[in-house]
SEDO-116030 format. One line per field, with one value per residue: x, y, z of N, C-alpha, C in turn; residue in three letters; residue number from 1. Coordinates in Angstrom, 2 decimals. Layout:
n_x: [X,...]
n_y: [Y,...]
n_z: [Z,...]
ca_x: [X,...]
ca_y: [Y,...]
ca_z: [Z,...]
c_x: [X,...]
c_y: [Y,...]
c_z: [Z,...]
res: [ALA,...]
n: [NUM,...]
END
This chain:
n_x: [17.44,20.62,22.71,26.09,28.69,29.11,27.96,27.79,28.66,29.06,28.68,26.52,24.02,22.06,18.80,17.76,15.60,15.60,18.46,17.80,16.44,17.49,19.53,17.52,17.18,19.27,20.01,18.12,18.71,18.30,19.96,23.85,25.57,26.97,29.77,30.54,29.43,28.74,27.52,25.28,24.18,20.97,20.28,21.11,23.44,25.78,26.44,28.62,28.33,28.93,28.57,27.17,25.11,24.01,23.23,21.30,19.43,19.15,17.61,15.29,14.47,13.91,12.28]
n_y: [172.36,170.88,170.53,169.99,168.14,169.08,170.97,173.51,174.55,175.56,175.02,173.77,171.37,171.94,172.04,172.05,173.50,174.96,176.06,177.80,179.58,180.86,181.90,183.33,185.65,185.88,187.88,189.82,191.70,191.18,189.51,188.41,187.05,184.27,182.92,180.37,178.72,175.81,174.06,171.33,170.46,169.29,168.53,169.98,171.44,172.59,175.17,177.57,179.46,182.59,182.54,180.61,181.37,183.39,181.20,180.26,182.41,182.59,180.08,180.18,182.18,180.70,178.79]
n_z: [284.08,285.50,287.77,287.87,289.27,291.91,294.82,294.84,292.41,289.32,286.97,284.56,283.00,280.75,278.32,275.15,275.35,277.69,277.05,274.58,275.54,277.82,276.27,274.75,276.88,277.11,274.84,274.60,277.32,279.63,280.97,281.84,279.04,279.46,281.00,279.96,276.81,275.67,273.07,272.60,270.28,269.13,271.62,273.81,276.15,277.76,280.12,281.98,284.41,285.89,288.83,291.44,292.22,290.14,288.67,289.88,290.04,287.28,286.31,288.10,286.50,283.55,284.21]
ca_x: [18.83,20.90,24.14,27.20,30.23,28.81,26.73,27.86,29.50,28.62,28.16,24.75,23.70,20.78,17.89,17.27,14.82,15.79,19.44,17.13,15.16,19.11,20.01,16.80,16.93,20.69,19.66,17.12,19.23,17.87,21.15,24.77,26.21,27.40,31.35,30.93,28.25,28.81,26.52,25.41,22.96,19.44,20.44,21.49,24.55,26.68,26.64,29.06,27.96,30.01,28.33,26.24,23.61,23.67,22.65,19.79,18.62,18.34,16.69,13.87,14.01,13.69,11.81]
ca_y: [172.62,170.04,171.14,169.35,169.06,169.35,171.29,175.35,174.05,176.72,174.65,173.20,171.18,172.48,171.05,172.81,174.59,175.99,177.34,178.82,180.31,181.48,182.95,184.70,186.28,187.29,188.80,191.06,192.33,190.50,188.47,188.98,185.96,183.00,182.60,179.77,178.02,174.81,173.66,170.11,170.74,169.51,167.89,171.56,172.53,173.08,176.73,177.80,180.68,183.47,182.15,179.28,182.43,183.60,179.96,180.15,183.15,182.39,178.78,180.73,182.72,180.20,177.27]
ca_z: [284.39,285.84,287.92,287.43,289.64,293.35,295.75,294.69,291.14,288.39,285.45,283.95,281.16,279.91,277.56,274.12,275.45,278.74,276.09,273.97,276.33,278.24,275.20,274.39,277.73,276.90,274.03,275.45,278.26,280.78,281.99,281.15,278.43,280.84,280.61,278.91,276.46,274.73,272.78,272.00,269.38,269.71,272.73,274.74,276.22,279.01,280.65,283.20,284.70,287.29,289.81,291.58,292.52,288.85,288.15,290.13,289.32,285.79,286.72,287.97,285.09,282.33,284.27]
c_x: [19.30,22.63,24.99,28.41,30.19,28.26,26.83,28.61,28.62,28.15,27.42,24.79,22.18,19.90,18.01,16.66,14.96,17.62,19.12,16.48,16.67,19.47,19.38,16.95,18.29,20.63,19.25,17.51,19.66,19.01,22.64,25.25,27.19,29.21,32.00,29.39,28.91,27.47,26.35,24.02,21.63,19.08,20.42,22.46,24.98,26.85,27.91,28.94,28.50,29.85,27.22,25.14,23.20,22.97,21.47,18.74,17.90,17.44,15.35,12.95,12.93,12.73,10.06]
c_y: [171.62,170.64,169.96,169.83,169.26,170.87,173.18,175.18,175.23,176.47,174.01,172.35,171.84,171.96,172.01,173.92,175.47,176.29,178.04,179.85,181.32,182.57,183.84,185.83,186.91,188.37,189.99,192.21,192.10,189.94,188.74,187.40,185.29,183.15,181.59,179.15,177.02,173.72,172.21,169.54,170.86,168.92,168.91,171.51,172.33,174.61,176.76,179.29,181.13,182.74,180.84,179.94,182.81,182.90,179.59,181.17,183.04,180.77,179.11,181.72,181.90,178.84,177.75]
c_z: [285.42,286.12,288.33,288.57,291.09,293.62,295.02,293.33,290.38,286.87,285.52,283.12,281.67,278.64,276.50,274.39,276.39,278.11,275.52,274.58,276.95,277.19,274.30,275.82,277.67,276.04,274.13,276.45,279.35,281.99,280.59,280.47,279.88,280.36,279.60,278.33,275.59,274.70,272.23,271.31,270.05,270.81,273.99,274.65,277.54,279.56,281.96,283.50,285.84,288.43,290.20,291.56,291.15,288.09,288.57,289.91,288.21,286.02,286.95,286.95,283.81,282.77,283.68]
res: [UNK,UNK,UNK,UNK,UNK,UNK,UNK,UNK,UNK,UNK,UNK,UNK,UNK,UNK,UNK,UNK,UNK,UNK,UNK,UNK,UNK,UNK,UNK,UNK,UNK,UNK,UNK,UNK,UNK,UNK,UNK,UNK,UNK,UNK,UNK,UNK,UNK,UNK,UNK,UNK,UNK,UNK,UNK,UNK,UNK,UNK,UNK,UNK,UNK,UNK,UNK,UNK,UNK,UNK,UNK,UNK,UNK,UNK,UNK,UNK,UNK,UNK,UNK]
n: [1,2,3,4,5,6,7,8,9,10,11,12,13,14,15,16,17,18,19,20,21,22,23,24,25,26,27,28,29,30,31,32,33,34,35,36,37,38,39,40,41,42,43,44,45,46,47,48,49,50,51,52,53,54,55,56,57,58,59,60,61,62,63]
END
């Protein structure tokens, strides 16, 4: 995960694998769907998530 945008910024890109991994863990329960996801195939994605804390939470989630 790679944050975008300065120091408390809320949006990500993300690798393939740490979106897949995001969006198995939404699935499950685990974490609530990010506000936003755009996806850029097998490349990842962009997340922006509520918060900068939300963003680290899941970071330690999925690393």
């Amino acid at each position: 995960m790679k944050q975008i945008c300065g120091e408390t910024s809320a949006l990500f890109s993300l690798s393939a694998k740490e979106l897949a991994a995001l969006l198995g863990r939404v699935r499950e329960g685990q974490f609530e769907h990010p506000v936003a996801v755009h996806s850029e195939g097998p490349m990842g994605g962009l997340v922006q998530f509520r918060s900068f804390e939300e963003a680290m939470l899941v970071k330690l989630a999925i690393v």
